[in-house]
C-alpha positions, 0 to 999 in steps of 0.5 A: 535510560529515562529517553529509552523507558518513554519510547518502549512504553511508547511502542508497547502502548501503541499496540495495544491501543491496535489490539484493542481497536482489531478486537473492537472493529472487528466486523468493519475490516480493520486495517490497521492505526497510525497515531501521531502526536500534536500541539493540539492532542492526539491525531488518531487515523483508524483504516477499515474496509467499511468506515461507517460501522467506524463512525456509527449513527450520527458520529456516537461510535468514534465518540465513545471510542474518543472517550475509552481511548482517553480514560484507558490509555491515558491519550490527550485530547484524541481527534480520531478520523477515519479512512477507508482502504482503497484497495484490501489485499495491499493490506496485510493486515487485512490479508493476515485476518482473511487467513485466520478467518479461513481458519477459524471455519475449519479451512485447510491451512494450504488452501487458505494460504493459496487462497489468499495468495491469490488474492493478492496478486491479481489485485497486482502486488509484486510479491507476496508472503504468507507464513502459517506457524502451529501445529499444522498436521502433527502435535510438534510445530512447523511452519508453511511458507506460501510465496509468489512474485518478487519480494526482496528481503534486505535493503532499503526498499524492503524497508521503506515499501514492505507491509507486514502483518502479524496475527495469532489465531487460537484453534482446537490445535493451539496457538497459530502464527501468521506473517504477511509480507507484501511488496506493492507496485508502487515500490521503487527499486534501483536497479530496475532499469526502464527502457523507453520505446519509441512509438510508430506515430510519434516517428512518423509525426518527427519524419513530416515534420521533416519533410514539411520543413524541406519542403518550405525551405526551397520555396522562400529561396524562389521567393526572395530571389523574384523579390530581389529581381523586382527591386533591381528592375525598379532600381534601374 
């Protein structure tokens, strides 16, 4: 029980150092942390659209936020570094903040939902999921689903590829709910067969090959028969 008390009060800590730090960067596109434990101390990795409001004049912000993360949530030595994010609508996260956003001014849940969906993919995702919960239109809750591409559910891609985003929003309504699901294009998938097409060039490279080839054959063939009669006229 003492093995499984360490690990809940692990996962319970990481997410709050991960509302602490979307409430705190928020303004720089907070895209999410991934933290790992070494010999050394706490390696720290904090994801934002813009890492310069991360790292602050001079290296001040992500030192100020060494010394909180240390005496607030009692982290060993941490080494924070910051990476930007390539490509924004990959991430849920981001995704998921863009929608609660739209809410926040008053945007209709649909359009904000499509709209985001959109984003998604013509950035090139497979599939994409966006799920709004709350008081939509009526006092009781509902939820609206907005989905478009390929998204499988069970398995072991969705596993190891699927990014999801959880966020609450809380408007003049209550308390909303979203979920954000994204299937990027670098998933691999068993069943997905790849046909190899043969281009025309590269045929028609392998056919002069050939024929050059057939070409020089025969010309060896009169030159070592003409090699072998000078040799038999010299013998006699």
């Amino acid at each position: 029980m003492a093995a499984v008390k360490h690990f809940i009060g692990e996962s319970v800590k990481k997410v709050e150092i991960d509302e602490f730090l979307a409430t705190e960067f928020e303004k720089a596109g907070y895209g999410g942390v991934d933290i790992a434990k070494t010999p050394l101390g706490t390696h720290i990795v904090v994801y934002a659209m813009r890492p310069g409001l991360v790292i602050g004049r001079g290296g001040e912000t992500i030192r100020n936020l060494a010394q909180t993360l240390e005496q607030k949530f009692q982290l060993p030595n941490p080494q924070i570094s910051v990476a930007e994010i390539e490509i924004p609508e990959f991430n849920a996260y981001v995704i998921a903040c863009r929608v609660s956003s739209a809410l926040k001014r008053g945007v209709h849940f649909r359009r904000a939902g499509f709209w985001a969906l959109n984003q998604v993919m013509e950035a090139g995702a497979l599939g994409a999921e966006i799920i709004i919960r709350g008081k939509l239109r009526t006092d009781r809750a509902r939820y609206e689903k907005f989905r478009a591409g390929y998204l499988p559910k069970s398995g072991y891609p969705p596993m190891k590829y699927m990014r999801k985003a959880t966020l609450h929003v809380q408007l003049k309504q209550g308390m909303f709910g979203i979920k954000v699901n994204i299937m990027p294009p670098d998933a691999k998938f068993p069943d997905r067969v790849k046909i190899i097409e043969v281009i025309e060039e590269e045929a028609k490279e392998v056919k002069e090959l050939e024929e050059t080839k057939e070409v020089a054959e025969p010309t060896k063939t009169t030159e070592t028969e003409e090699t072998s009669k000078e040799e038999e006229e010299t013998e006699e």
